[in-house]
Structure formats: C-alpha cells, structure tokens
N, C-alpha and C positions, 0 to 999 in steps of 0.2 A: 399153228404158229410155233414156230421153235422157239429154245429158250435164248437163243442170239440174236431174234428180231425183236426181243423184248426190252427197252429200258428202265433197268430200275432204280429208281433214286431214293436214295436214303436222306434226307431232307431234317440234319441235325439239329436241336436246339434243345433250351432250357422250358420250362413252362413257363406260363402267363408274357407269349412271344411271339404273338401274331402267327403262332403256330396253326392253329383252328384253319384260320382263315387264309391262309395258303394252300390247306390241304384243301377247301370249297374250290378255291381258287382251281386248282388243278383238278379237283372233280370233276369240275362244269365243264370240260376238254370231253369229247365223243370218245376220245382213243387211250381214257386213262382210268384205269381201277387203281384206290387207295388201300391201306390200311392205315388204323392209327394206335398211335405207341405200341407196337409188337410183342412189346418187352414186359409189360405193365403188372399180368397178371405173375410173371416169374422173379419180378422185381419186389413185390411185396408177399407173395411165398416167403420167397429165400431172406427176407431181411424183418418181417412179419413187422414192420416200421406203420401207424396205424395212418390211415387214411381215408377220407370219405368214400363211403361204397366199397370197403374195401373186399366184402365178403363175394360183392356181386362181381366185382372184376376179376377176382381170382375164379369165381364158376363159370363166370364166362369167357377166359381167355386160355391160351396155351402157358402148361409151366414147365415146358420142358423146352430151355433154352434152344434145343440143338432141333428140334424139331420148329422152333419158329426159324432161326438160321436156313434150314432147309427150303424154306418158303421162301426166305427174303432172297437167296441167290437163286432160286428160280428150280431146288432140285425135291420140291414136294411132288411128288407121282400125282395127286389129287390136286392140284391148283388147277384151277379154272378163269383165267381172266375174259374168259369171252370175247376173244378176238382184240382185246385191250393191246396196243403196243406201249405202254406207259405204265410202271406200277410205279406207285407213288407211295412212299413208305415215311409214316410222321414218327421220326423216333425221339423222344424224352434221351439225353445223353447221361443221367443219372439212373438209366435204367441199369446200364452197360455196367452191372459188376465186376468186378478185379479176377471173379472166378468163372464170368462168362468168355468163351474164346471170342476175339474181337478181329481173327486174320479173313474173316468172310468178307467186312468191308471192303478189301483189298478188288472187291469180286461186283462192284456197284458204283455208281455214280453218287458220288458226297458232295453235298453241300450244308453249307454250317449258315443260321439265322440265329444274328445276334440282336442284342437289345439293350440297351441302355440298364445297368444293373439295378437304378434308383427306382427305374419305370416296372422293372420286374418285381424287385420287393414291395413295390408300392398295389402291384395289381396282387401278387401272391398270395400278402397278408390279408386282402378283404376276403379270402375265401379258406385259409389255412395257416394257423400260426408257421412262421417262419423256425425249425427247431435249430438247423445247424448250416452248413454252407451244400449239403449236397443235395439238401431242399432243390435249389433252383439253378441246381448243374452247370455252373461255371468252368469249373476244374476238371470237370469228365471230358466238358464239349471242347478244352485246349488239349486234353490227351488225344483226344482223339481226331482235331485236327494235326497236332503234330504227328500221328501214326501217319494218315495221308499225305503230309507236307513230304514226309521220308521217303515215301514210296514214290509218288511223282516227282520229286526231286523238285518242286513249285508248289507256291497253295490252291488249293480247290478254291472252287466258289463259294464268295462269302455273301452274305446278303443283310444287311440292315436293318430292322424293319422301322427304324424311322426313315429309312429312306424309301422302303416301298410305301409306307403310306403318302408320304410327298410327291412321288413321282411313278407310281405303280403301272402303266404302262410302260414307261421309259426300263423302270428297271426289271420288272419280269421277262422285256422284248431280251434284255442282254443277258438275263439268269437263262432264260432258255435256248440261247446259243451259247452259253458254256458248260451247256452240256450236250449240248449237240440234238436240239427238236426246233421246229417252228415256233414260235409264240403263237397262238391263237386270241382274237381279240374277246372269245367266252370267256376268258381269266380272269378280266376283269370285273365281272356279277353276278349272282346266282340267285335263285330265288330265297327267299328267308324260311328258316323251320330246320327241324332235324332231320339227320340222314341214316340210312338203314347201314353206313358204314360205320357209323360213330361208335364210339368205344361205350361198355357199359356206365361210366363214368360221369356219361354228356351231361345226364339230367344236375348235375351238382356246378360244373366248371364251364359250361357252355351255352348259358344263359343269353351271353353278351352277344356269342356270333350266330346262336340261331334267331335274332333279332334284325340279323346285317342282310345286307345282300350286295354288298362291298366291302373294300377296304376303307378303315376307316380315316375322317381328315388327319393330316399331320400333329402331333400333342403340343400343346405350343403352354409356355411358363411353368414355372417351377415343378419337379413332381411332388406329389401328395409329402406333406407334411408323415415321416416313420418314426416309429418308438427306436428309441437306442440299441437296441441289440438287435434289430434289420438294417438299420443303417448300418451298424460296424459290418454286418454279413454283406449289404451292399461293396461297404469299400475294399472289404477286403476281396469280392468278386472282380474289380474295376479292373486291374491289372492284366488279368485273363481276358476280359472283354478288349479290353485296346489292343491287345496282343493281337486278335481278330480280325478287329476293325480297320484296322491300318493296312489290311486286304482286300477292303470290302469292296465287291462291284459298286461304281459311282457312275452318274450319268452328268453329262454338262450340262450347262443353261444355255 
C-alpha cells in the first residue's frame, strides 16, 4: 500500500475530551491502525513540566519531533500499518510547541474535538492539579485550527463531544464523510480493557474508558462544583472553545 492510499487523520483536541474514546471508536474499524499523543514523550523532554509517569513516557516514546513528523505524514521508511488504510492519530494540541514545525499538518486530514471548558477542568482536576491555561490546550487547538482554517480557505471538521455522546451514530456517520471514509457501524463499541496501542500513560488517565465499551450517555446538569483558580482557567478557555463550536458538525432531529 502506498503512502496515497493511506488516510491519516490527525484528530485534535485538549485532554480529558472524549478523546480516548474516539480513538476505541476508530480502533474497532478492521482498516485502521492508531497512535496516541505522538507528541507526549517530546513535549515533556523539551519543557521537563512534571506529570504522572512522566519518566515512563518519555522511555517510552519518540523525542525527536521530526522523527515522529515523519511517521505522522506517512515518510517513516519503517512504518508498518499492516494493510491498514486509516491511521488515526490522537494528538494532545498542547503538545504542539511554538518550536516544533507545525507545516506537516498542511499534509493530513484535521479535525478539532472540542468540549465544553467547565467539563474539561472539571474531569482534568480529579486526576491533575490544573497549573496554568496550557494544562488543557485551549489556545493551541484555536492556533492550530486557524493555521487550517487559512489553508482551506473554510474550517475543517469540528466535532463536539457533547454531541457525540447524544447522537454518536448520527455524528460520527457525518465526521466520517467529512473526511472522506465510510462510517462503519463497529464505531460504535468495543470491547472493555486496555489496548497494546495505548500510550504508556494509560495505567494513570484511562481508567474511565478501559471500563466503557461505548460512548458514554449525554452529561446532563451543572458541572462539578471547581476551586477558583480552574474556573478562571475555564473562562478564560471559553472564548477559544465558542470560537470552535460555532463550526461544529450538528446533526437534526
């Protein structure tokens, strides 16, 4: 398989953002190998910012920017997808440094999953004090939709994930014709436990969806009660997030 019969989608977002559980989502497809966060081990290298496991994710991942780049546009000599026509790439947009080149994008199919900013600091905090705003990648994942917005001269696909949990056939059937594949109806469930993809990370942050074997029901009433200084980092996230949203694929009733 050449590198032109391949799609690979770079599948943007912030953490604690139904991110996991997209990536299951598109695992359980026959025709699609993942990675997750690409960036993770070269993102805490280069900014040495402390993080659970952080020793293990850096032994176990690539720290050389240009060398994960190479993989994600498909120009790794040693890539293996296994007949996979799907690679599916979960990227953290806080990963994306100011001194990593970010014109490879230009080179993949993007889509941005956003998430309600109160819902993020609310899930964030139970697993990692919230320190500053680029905690939970608001402001990266609008750079780097507007880099795309520029190039396409329109916005890419957006996706919500309050609305994939309310409608998640409906909405994944139209995320994957705007980027151009079938929907398959394995999207929708997988079996529960961990995966030999999963970042070394998992055992800490991914508790919740090796429990799942779906999307979970819609969140319905207030989110979780936050200490003041996540809420200001929520609000002042909000801005960025509507900027998005006012994009976002919607499905009718």
């Amino acid at each position: 398989m050449s590198e032109n019969d391949v799609v690979r989608i770079a599948m943007w977002s912030g953490p604690r953002n139904l991110s996991t559980a997209m990536m299951r989502s598109f695992e359980n497809r026959a025709d699609c190998v993942v990675w997750d966060e690409p960036f993770y081990a070269a993102y805490l290298q280069r900014t040495g910012v402390a993080h659970p496991m952080q020793a293990e994710v850096i032994a176990a991942g690539e720290v050389d920017p240009a060398k994960v780049i190479a993989r994600c546009v498909g120009e790794d000599a040693d890539e293996d997808l296994g007949g996979a026509r799907l690679h599916y790439q979960k990227h953290m947009t806080h990963h994306m440094l100011p001194e990593i080149d970010r014109g490879w994008i230009d080179r993949v199919a993007n889509v941005f999953l956003v998430r309600d900013p109160l819902r993020v600091a609310a899930s964030y905090a139970a697993k990692r004090e919230i320190a500053d705003l680029r905690d939970i990648g608001f402001v990266e994942q609008k750079e780097l939709f507007d880099q795309v917005c520029n190039r396409l001269g329109a916005p890419p696909p957006v996706v919500d994930a309050g609305d994939i949990r309310t409608a998640p056939e409906a909405m994944l059937t139209k995320l994957c014709a705007a980027i151009g594949v079938a929907f398959e109806p394995v999207m929708l469930s997988w079996p529960a436990g961990p995966r030999d993809s999963d970042g070394a990370w998992a055992p800490h942050w991914y508790d919740a969806v090796n429990r799942s074997t779906e999307f979970a029901p819609p969140e319905t009433g207030a989110p979780p009660q936050l200490p003041d200084a996540a809420r200001r980092l929520a609000d002042l996230a909000r801005p960025y997030y509507e900027a998005m949203r006012r994009h976002a694929i919607t499905v009718t009733a």
